[in-house]
C-alpha positions as CSV (number, residue, x, y, z in Angstrom):
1,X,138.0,89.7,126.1
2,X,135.3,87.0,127.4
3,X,135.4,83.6,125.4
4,X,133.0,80.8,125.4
5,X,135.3,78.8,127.6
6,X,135.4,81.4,129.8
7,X,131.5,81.0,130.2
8,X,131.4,77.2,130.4
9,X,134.1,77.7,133.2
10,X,132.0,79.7,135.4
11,X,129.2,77.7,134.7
12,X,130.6,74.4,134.8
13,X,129.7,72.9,131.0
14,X,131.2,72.3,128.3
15,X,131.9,74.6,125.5
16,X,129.5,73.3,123.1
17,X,126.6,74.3,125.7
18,X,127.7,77.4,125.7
19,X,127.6,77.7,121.9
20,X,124.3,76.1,121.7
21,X,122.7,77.8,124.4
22,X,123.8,81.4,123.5
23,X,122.1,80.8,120.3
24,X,118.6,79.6,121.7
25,X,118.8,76.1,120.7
26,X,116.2,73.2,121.4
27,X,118.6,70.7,122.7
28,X,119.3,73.0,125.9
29,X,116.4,73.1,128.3
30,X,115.1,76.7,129.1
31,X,116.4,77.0,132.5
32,X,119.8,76.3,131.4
33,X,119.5,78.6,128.6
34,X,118.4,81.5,130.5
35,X,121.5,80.6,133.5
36,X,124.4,80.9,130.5
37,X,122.7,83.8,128.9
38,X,122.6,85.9,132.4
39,X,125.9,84.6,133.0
40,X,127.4,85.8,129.9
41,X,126.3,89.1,130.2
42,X,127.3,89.4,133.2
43,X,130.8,88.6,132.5
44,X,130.4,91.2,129.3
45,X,130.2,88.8,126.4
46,X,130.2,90.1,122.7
47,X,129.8,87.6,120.3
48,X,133.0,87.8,117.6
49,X,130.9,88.0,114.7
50,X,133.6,87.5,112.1
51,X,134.7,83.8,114.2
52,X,131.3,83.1,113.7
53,X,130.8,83.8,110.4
54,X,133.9,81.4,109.2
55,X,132.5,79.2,111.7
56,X,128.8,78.8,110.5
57,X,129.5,80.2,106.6
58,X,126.2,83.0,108.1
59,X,126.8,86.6,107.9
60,X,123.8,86.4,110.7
61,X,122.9,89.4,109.1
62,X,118.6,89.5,107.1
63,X,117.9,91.8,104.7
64,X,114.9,94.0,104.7
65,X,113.4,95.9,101.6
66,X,111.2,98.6,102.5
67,X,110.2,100.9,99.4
68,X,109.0,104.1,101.1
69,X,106.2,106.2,98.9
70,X,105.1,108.3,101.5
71,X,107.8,109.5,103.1
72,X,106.5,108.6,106.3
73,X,109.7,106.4,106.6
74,X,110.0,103.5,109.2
75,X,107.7,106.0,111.1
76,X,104.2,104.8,109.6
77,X,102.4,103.1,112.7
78,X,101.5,99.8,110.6
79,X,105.1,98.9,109.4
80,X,106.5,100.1,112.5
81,X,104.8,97.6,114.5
82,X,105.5,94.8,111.5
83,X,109.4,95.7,112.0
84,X,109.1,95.5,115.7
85,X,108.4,92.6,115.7
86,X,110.3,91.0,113.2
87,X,113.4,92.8,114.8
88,X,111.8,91.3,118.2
89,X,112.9,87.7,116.9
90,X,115.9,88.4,114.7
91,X,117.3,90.1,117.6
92,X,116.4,86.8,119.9
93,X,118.2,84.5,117.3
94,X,121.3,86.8,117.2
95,X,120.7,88.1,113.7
96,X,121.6,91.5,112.7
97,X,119.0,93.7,110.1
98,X,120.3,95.4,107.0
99,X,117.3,98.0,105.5
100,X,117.3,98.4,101.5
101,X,114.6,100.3,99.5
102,X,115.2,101.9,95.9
103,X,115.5,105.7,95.3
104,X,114.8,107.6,92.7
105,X,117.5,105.9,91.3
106,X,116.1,103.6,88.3
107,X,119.5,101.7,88.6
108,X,119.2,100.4,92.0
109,X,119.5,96.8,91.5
110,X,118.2,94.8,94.9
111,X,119.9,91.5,93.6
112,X,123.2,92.9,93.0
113,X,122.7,94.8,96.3
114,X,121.5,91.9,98.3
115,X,124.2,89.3,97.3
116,X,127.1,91.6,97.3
117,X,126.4,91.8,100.9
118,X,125.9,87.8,101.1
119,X,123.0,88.4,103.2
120,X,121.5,85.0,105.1
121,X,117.9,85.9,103.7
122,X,115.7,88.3,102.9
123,X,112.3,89.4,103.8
124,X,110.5,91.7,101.7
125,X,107.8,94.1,103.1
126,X,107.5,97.0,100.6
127,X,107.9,97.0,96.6
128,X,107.5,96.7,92.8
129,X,107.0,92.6,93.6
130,X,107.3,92.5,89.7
131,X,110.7,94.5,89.3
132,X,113.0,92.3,87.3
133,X,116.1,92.6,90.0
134,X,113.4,91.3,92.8
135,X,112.5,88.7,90.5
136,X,116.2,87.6,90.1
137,X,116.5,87.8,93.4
138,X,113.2,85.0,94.0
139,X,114.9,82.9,91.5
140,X,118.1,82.9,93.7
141,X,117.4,80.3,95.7
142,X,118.0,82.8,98.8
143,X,115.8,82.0,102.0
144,X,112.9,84.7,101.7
145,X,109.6,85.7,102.3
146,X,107.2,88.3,101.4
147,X,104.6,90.4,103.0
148,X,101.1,90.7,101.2
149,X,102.6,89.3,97.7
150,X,102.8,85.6,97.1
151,X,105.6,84.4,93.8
152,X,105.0,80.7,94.1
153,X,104.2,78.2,96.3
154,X,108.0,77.4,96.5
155,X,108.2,80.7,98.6
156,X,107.1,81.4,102.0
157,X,104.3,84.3,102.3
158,X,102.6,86.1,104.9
159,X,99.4,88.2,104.4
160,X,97.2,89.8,106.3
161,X,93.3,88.3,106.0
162,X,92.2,90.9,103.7
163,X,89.4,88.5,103.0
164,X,88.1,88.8,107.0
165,X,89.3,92.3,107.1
166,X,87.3,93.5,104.1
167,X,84.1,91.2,104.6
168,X,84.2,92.5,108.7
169,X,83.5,96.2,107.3
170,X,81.4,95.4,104.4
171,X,78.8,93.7,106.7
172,X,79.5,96.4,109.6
173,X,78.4,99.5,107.4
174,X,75.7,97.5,105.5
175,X,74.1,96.8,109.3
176,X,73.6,100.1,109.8
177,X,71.6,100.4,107.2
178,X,74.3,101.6,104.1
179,X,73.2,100.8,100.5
180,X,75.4,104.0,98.7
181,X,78.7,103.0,100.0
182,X,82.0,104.3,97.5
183,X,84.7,102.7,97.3
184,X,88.2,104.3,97.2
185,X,91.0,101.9,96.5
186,X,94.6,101.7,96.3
187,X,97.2,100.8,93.4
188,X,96.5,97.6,91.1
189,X,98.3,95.1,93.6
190,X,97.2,91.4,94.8
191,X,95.4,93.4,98.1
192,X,93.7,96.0,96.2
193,X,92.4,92.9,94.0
194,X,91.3,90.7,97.0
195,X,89.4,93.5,99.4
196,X,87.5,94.9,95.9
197,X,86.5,91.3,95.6
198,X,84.8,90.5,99.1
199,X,83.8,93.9,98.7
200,X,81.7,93.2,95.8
201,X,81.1,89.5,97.3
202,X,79.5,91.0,100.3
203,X,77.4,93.9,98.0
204,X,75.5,91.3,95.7
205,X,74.9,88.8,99.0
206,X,73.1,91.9,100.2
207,X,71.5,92.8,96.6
208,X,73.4,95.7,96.7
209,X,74.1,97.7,93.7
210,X,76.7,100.6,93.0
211,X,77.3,103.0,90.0
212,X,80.5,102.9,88.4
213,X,81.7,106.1,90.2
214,X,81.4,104.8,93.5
215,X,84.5,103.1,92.6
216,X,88.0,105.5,92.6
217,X,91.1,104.6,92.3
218,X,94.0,106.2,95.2
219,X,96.8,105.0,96.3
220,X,97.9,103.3,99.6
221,X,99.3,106.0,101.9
222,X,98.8,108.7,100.4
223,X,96.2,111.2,102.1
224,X,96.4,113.6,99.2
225,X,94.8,111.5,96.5
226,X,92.5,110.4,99.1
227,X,91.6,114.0,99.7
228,X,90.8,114.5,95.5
229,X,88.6,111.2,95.5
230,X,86.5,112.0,98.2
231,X,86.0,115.9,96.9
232,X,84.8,113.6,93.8
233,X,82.5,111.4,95.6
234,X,80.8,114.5,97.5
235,X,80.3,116.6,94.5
236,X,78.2,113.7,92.9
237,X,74.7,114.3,92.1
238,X,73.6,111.5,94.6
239,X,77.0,111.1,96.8
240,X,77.6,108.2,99.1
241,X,76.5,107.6,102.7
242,X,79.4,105.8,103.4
243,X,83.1,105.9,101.7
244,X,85.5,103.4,102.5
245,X,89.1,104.3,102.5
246,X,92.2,102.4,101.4
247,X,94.2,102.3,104.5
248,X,93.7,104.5,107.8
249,X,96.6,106.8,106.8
250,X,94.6,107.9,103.3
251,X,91.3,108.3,105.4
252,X,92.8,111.4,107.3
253,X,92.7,113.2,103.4
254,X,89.7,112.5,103.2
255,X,88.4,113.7,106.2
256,X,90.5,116.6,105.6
257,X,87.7,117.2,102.5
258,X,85.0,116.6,104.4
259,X,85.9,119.4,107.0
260,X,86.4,121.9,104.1
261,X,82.6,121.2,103.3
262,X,81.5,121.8,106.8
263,X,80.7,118.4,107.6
264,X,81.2,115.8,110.4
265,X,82.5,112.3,109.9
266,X,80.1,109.8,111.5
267,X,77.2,112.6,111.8
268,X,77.1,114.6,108.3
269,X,79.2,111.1,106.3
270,X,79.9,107.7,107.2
271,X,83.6,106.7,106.9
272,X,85.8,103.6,107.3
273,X,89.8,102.9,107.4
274,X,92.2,100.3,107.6
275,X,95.1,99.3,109.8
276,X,94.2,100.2,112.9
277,X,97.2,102.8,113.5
278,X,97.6,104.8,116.5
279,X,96.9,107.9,115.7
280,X,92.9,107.2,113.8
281,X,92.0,105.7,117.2
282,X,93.0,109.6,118.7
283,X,90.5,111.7,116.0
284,X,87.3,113.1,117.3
285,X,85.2,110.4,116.7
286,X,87.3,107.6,116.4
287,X,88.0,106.1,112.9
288,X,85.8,103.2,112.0
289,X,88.6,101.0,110.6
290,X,90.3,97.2,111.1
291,X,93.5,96.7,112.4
292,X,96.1,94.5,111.5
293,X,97.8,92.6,113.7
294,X,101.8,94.1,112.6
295,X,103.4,93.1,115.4
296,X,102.1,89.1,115.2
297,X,103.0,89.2,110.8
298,X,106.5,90.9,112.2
299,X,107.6,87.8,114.2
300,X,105.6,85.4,112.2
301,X,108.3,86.5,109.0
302,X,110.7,86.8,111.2
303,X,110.6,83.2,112.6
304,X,109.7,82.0,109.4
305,X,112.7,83.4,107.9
306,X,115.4,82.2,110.2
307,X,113.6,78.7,110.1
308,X,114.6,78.4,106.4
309,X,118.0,80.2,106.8
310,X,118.8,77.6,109.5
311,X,117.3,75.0,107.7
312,X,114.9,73.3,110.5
313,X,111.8,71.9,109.6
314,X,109.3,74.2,108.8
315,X,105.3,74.1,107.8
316,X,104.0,72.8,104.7
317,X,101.9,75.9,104.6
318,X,103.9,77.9,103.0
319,X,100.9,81.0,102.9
320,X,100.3,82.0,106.3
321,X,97.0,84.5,107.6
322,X,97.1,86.5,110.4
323,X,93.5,87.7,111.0
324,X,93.1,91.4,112.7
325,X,90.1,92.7,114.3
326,X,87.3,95.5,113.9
327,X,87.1,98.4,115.4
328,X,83.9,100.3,115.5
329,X,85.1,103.4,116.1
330,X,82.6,106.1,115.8
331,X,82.3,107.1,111.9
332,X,79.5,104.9,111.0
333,X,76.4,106.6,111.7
334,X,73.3,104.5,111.7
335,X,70.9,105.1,109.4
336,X,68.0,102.7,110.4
């Protein structure tokens, strides 16, 4: 079996380079770095995780809840490419992931869960933010973040600019000339709350007015509610022009309805998304949506995350933004 001495013999330094370099660390210059870490798989090298553990008092080992209400699984295109990347640097740092997400199970307790596997951290992606076991779990004093939810300002978050995101589409269908644009929106979470309100920000800067049932309530990922509200919306007396969808995923029920009438998105009725997954940007046209950058909020967790578990210095800010990016698509038809 390969040791760290047996490393810092063929490369000629000490055993506490080895150490330090093998875990990435900023008192070893790159080039050095990258020479020990060839080196050391070359010769074969597995790390002895339980050494290390009674070595550092780390499992090395983060914790990630994903509550799945799709059943798309890991598979859905817009937390694949979070995990990715927040896999990307875990991996990099030598830190193992351990996936958690309640079943039907109304007994599942995360903190129980979590601490019984003395997990380093935690980062949570998916869930009931509110659920009293999560909430034990914040008041832990375990290094975690959260995706799209903020507790405090004692714990780090990252969100997605829902505020550019939402105010990028507003103003895109409104220039091309769309005053009857419905809303369809997700469950009552801090998201749903801050894209309604640009939404309705951007409407009265315009002097735009809607009727009450322009508004309908879905749910994020699920296509088959999206496909009942938008059967609603088209069997209005005066239907919109334009419906906006809550996520990209949702968006493909609704066009689902539209078909059934006959119609074409982007010719017959506008439509928008968002995410920005893979599969929207394959449809015939297009989906107009905006896509968030997963990947960059996967690593941005991720290095967050270990920051804290490690204990370096980390930002003041402890709310980060990652902005995405429009895309036109072709579901917008012009009206002026």
């Amino acid at each position: 079996m390969v040791t760290l001495k047996d490393i810092a013999k063929e490369c000629g330094v000490s055993f506490s380079t080895v150490s330090k370099a093998l875990q990435g660390s900023a008192e070893i210059s790159s080039e050095k770095i990258k020479l020990i870490q060839t080196k050391a798989q070359e010769m074969g090298y597995h790390p002895n995780i339980a050494a290390r553990t009674l070595r550092t008092n780390k499992t090395y080992d983060i914790g990630v809840i994903f509550e799945d209400k799709t059943g798309t699984g890991l598979q859905h295109q817009y937390f694949a490419k979070i995990l990715s990347g927040f896999q990307e640097i875990a991996t990099a740092h030598n830190y193992d992931i351990t996936f958690t997400g309640a079943s039907a199970n109304t007994d599942y307790d995360y903190y129980k869960h979590i601490m019984g596997r003395s997990l380093d951290g935690v980062a949570i992606l998916s869930a009931d933010f509110k659920r009293p076991d999560l909430q034990k779990l914040v008041a832990s004093g375990l290094p975690l973040i959260t995706l799209d939810y903020k507790y405090d300002d004692n714990h780090l978050s990252v969100l997605s600019n829902n505020t550019k995101g939402m105010d990028d589409l507003t103003n895109y269908v409104i220039s091309k000339g769309h005053t009857k644009i419905a809303m369809i929106y997700g469950e009552d979470t801090l998201v749903t709350k801050e894209r309604k309100t640009i939404f309705n920000k951007i409407l009265k800067e315009h002097n735009i007015t809607l009727p009450d049932e322009y508004y309908v309530q879905g749910q994020y990922y699920n296509s088959e509610l999206s496909r009942k509200a938008t059967e609603q919306l088209l069997s209005l007396p005066n239907p919109p022009t334009c419906i906006f969808f809550p996520d990209d995923f949702s968006a493909l029920g609704g066009i689902k309805a539209i078909h059934s009438r006959g119609l074409t998105p982007g010719k017959d009725i506008s439509i928008v998304g968002y995410d920005g997954i893979l599969l929207t940007s394959m449809l015939v046209p297009p989906l107009t949506t905006y896509e968030q950058d997963g990947n960059t909020i996967g690593r941005t967790m991720a290095t967050l995350l270990i920051e804290q578990i490690e204990k370096k210095q980390i930002s003041q800010n402890r709310t980060i933004l990652i902005n995405g990016k429009l895309i036109p698509g072709g579901t917008v038809k012009s009206l002026i």
